[in-house]
C-alpha positions in Angstrom: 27.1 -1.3 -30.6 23.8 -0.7 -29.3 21.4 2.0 -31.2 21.4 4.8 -28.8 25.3 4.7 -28.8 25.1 4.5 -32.8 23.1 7.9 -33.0 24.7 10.1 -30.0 28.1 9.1 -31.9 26.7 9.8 -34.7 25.4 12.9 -34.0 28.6 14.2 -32.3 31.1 12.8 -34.9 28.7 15.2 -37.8 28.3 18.7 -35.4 32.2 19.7 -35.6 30.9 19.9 -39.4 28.3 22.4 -38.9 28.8 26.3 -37.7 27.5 27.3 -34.4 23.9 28.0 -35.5 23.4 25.4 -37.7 25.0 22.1 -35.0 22.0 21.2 -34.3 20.2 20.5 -37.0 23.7 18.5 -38.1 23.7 16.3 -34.8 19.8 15.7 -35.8 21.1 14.2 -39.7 24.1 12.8 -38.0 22.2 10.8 -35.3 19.8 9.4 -37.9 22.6 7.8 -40.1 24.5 6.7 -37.8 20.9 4.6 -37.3 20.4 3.8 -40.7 22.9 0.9 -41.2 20.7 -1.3 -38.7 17.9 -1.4 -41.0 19.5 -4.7 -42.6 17.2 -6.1 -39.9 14.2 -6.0 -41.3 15.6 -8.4 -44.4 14.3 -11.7 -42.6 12.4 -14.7 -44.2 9.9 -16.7 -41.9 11.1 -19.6 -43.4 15.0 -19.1 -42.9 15.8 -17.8 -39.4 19.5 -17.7 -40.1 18.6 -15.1 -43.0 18.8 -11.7 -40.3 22.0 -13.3 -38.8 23.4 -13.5 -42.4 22.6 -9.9 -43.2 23.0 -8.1 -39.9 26.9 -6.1 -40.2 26.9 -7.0 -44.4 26.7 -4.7 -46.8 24.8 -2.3 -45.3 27.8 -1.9 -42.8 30.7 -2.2 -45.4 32.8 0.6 -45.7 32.1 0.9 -49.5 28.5 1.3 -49.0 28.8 4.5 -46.8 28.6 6.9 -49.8 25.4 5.0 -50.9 24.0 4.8 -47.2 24.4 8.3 -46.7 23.4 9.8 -49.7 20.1 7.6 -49.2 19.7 9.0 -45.6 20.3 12.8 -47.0 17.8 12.0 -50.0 15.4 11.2 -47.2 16.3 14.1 -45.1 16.5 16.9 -47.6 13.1 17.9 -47.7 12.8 18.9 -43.8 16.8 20.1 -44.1 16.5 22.2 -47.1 15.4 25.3 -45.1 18.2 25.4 -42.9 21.5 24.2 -45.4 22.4 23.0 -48.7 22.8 19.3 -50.3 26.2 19.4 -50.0 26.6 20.2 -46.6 23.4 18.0 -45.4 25.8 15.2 -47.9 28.6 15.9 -45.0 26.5 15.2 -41.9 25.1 12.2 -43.2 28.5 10.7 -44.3 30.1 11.2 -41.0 27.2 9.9 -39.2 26.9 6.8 -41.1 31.0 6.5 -41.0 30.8 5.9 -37.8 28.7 3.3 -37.7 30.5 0.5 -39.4 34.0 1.5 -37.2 32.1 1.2 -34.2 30.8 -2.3 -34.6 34.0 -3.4 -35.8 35.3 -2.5 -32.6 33.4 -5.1 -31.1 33.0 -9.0 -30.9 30.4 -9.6 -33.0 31.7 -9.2 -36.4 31.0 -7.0 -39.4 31.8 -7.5 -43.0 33.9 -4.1 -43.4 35.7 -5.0 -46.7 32.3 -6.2 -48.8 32.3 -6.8 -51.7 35.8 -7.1 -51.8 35.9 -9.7 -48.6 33.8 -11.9 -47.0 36.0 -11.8 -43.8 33.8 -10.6 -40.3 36.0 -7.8 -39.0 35.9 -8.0 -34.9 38.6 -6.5 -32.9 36.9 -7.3 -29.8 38.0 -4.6 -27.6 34.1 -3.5 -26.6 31.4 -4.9 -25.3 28.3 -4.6 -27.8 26.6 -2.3 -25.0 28.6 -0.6 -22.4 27.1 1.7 -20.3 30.4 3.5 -19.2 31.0 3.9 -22.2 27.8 5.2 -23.6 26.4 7.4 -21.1 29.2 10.1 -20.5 28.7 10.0 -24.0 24.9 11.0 -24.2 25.5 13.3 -21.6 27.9 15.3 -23.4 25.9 14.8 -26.6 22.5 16.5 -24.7 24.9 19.3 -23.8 26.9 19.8 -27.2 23.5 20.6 -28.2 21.6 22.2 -25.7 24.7 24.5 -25.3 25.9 24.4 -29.1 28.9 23.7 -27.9 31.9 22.2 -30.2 33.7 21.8 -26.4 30.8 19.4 -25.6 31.3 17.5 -29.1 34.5 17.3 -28.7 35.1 15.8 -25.1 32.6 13.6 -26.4 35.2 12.2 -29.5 37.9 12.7 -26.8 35.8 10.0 -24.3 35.2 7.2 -27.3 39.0 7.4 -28.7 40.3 7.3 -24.9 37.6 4.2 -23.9 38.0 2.7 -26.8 42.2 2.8 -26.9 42.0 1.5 -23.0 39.9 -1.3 -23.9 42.7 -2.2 -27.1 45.2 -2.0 -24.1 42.8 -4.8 -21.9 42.2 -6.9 -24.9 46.1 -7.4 -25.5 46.4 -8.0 -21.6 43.5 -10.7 -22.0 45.3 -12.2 -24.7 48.6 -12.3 -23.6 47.1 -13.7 -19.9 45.3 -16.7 -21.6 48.9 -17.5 -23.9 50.3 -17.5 -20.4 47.6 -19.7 -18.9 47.5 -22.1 -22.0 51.4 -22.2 -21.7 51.2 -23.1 -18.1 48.9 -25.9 -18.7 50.6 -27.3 -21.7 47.5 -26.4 -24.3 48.3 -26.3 -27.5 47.3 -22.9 -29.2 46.1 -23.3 -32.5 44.0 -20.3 -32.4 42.6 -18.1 -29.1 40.6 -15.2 -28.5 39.9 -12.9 -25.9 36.2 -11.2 -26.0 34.8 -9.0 -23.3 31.9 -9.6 -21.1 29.0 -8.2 -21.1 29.1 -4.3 -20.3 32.7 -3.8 -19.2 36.2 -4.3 -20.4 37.3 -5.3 -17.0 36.0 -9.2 -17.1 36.9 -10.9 -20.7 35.5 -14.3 -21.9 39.0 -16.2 -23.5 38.9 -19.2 -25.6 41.8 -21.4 -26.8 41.4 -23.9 -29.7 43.5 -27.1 -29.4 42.6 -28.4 -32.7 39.0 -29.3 -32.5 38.9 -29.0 -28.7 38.0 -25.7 -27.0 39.4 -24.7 -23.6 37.3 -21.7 -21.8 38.6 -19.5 -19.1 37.3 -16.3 -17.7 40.0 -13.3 -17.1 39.3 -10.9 -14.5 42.0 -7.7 -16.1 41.6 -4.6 -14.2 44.6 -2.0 -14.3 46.9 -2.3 -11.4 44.9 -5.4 -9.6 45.8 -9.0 -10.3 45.0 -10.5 -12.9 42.4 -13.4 -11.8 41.5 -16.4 -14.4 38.6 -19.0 -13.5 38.9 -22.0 -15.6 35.6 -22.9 -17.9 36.1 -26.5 -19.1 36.7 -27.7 -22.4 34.9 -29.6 -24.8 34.7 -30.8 -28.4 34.6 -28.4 -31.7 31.2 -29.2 -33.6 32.1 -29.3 -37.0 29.0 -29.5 -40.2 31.5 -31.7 -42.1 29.4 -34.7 -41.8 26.6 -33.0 -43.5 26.0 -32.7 -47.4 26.5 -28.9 -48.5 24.6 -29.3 -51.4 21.6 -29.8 -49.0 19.4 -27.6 -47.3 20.7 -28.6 -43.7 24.5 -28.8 -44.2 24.4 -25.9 -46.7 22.6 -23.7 -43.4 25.2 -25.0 -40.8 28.0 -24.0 -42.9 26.7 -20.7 -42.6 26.1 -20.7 -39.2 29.7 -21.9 -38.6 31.0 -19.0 -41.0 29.1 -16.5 -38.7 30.4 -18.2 -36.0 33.8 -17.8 -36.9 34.1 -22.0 -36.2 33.4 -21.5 -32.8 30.1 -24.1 -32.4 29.9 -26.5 -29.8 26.8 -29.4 -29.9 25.1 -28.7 -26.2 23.1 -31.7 -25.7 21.8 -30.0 -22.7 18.7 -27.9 -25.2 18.4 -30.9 -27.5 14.4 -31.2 -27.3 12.9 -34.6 -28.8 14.5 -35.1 -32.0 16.5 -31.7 -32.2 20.4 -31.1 -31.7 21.3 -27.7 -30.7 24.7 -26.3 -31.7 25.8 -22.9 -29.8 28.2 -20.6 -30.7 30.3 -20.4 -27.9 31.6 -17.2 -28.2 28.9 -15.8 -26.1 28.0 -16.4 -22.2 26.2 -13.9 -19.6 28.9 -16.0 -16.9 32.3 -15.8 -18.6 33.5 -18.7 -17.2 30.3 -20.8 -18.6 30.1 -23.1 -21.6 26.7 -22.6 -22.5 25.7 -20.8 -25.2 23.5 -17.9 -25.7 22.6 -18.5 -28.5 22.6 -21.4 -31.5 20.8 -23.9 -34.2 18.6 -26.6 -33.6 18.0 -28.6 -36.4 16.9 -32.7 -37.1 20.2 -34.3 -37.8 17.9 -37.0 -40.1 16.1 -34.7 -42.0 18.8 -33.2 -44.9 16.5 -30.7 -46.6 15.3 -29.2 -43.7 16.6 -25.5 -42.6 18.4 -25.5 -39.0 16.5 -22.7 -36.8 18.3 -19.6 -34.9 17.2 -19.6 -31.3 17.9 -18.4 -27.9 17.2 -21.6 -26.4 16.3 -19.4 -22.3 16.2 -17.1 -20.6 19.8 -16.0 -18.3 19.5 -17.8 -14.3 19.7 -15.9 -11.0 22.6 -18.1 -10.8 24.3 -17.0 -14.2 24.2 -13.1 -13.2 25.0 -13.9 -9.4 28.3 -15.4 -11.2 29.1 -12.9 -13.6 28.9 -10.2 -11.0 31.0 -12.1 -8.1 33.8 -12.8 -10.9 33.4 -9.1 -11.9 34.0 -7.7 -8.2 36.3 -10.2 -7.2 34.1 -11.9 -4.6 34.5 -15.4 -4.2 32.2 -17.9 -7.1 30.1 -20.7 -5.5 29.7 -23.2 -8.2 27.0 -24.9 -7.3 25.5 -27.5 -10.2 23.4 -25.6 -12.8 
């Protein structure tokens, strides 16, 4: 999730913890840990780009590390808190907090290593968008008044609002699912694996892919309760694989790592090659659903083994992307016109 949702949940998931007089204070502590597991990144090297994609959701999010993570953010606290409570109950704040956090993102598509050490496997139940604004702002709303009021009432709608949000968008993500087995059925695709991710900022409009075995087919799912469901086909094309480069060098060693992030979902888009430069996207990611081009990828000189492949957003989203996303979003009829 974004930041600002990380620390207003934070801060309302620690002020049922605190007593009347004190829930301030506690949604202060709780808001600053539920912050704290995004400092992974700042671990970046200006040499390997892929190094902040790597860390971002690791340890630092990893349900093992929340003791540590908190009692680092209460360490750091303690001297400004140490007026108003004890350790042990500054301890509490900072552990729900920073709870929080990790659950959160897992709720979304992006992926976060819950289980390290133990498991390398990105956790991502995509049910939510990684910002949201229905989602987030009755949520800072009620966080300004649990704590201009200190009110536990406030706090608690607020828990009330993510568990309610959060278990509708579980219901829309098993409708998107089950609508792209259908469509897949229908069209006599193959399903080897499929996933359903939501759009950016909603849970209505959900970006679903289907592998084939090394071919990807892309359809956008328009899944509002009691309307239609409405499905905009996307295309297919080829899986990029980094089989055909070395893992014991610098290049094939970095795509493999790309492609783990990734979850295998790259695609080679010739379309940003510049000069002597592939780019490979992850194709998980579109502003228009219904789009095969990624936001975001690797270039990298398929000639040169011992050289690192560079993270990059290759531009900037068109009118034409948003005008797309929006039309499919409201039901309005999608001009296609060539990009």
């Amino acid at each position: 999730m974004d930041p600002v949702t990380h620390a207003v949940f934070g801060g309302l998931w620690a002020m049922p913890a605190a007593r009347r007089e004190r829930m301030r204070q506690a949604a202060g502590a709780g808001a600053l840990a539920g912050l704290a597991p995004d400092l992974d990144v700042l671990i970046r090297s200006s040499e390997d780009s892929l190094l902040y994609i790597e860390y971002h959701r690791q340890f630092t999010h990893a349900l093992a590390f929340v003791p540590i993570g908190s009692l680092a953010v209460a360490l750091v606290l303690w001297p400004l808190y140490r007026r108003w409570t004890g350790f042990s109950r500054l301890y509490l704040w900072c552990f729900l907090g920073y709870l929080v956090h990790p659950l959160l993102d897992a709720a979304t598509s992006y992926g976060t290593y819950l289980f390290w050490p133990f498991s390398d496997y990105r956790v991502a139940l995509n049910w939510v968008s990684v910002i949201d604004p229905l989602y987030s702002l009755p949520l800072i709303a009620l966080l300004i008044l649990a704590v201009w009021r200190r009110s536990l009432a406030a706090a608690t709608a607020g828990l009330f609002w993510l568990l309610l949000y959060v278990g509708l968008a579980a219901v829309q993500n098993l409708r998107a699912e089950q609508a792209l087995v259908d469509w897949a059925e229908g069209e006599g695709v193959t399903i080897e694996r499929a996933v359903a991710k939501p759009a950016f900022g909603n849970i209505i409009l959900w970006r679903a892919l289907v592998d084939e075995g090394g071919r990807f087919h892309l359809v956008a799912i328009r899944n509002l309760p009691g309307a239609p469901l409405r499905i905009w086909e996307g295309g297919s094309v080829d899986q990029f694989t980094p089989d055909d480069f070395d893992p014991e060098r610098r290049l094939g060693h970095d795509l493999r790592r790309f492609d783990h992030f990734s979850s295998s979902w790259l695609i080679r888009f010739p379309e940003y090659d510049q000069d002597d430069q592939w780019f490979v996207g992850d194709v998980r990611y579109a502003i228009d659903p219904a789009s095969l081009r990624p936001l975001w990828g690797v270039s990298f000189d398929p000639t040169d083994p011992e050289a690192h492949a560079r993270y990059t957003t290759p531009r900037q989203v068109t009118e034409i992307e948003r005008q797309r996303f929006f039309y499919r979003l409201l039901d309005r009829p999608v001009d296609e016109p060539a990009d």
